[in-house]
C-alpha positions in Angstrom: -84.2 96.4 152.3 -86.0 96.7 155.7 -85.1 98.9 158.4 -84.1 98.0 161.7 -87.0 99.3 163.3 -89.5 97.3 160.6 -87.4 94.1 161.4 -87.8 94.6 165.5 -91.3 94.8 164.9 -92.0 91.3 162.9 -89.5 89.9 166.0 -86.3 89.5 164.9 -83.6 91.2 167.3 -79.4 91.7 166.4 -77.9 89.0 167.6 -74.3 89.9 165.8 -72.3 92.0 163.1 -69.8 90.1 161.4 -68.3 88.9 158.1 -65.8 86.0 156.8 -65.3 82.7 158.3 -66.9 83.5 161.8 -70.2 84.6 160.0 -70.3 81.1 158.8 -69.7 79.7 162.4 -71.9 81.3 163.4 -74.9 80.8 161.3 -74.0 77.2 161.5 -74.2 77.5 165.6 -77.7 79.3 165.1 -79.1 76.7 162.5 -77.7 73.5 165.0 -79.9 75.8 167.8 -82.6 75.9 165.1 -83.0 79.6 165.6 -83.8 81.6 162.2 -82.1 84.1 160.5 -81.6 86.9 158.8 -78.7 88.6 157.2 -78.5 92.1 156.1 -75.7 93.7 154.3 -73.8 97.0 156.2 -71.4 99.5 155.5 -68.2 99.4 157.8 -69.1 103.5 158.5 -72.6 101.4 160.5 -71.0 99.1 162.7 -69.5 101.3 165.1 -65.7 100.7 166.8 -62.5 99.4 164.7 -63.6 98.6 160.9 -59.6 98.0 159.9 -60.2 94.3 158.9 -63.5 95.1 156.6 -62.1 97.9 154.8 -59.9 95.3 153.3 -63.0 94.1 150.8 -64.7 91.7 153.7 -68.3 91.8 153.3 -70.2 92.6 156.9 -73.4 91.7 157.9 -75.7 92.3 160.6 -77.3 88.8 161.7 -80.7 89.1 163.2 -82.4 86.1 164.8 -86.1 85.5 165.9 -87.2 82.2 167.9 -88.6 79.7 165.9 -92.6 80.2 167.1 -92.0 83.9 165.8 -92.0 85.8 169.9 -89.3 86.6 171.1 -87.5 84.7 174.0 -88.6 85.8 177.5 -84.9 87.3 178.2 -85.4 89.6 175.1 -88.5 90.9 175.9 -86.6 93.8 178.4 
């Protein structure tokens, strides 16, 4: 699985970490956009603040997106 740092460098930036029924919202929002993505499976230990509702079994993943022409938009470039 790539690291953060190896997916930064090919141009893809975290957008969101999330599981259940608002990871499908919104990857669904990002696909209508037609921004790409890319999902990778975390621990509840790596997102940081209250866990509560994925220690109960939900899977959590951290979406990363990159623009369709592979740069990244002019507001993530700071």
């Amino acid at each position: 699985m790539p690291t953060k740092d190896e997916l930064e460098k090919e141009g893809w930036r975290v957008a969101s970490i999330t599981g259940g029924e608002h990871l499908r919202r919104t990857l669904e929002m990002y696909e209508e956009l037609g921004i790409e993505t890319y999902l990778q499976e975390i621990t509840p230990e790596e997102c940081g603040g209250c866990t509560e509702c994925y220690k109960a079994g939900e899977t959590i993943y951290r979406i990363y997106t990159k623009s369709g022409d592979g740069e990244p938009k002019a507001e993530e470039r700071d």
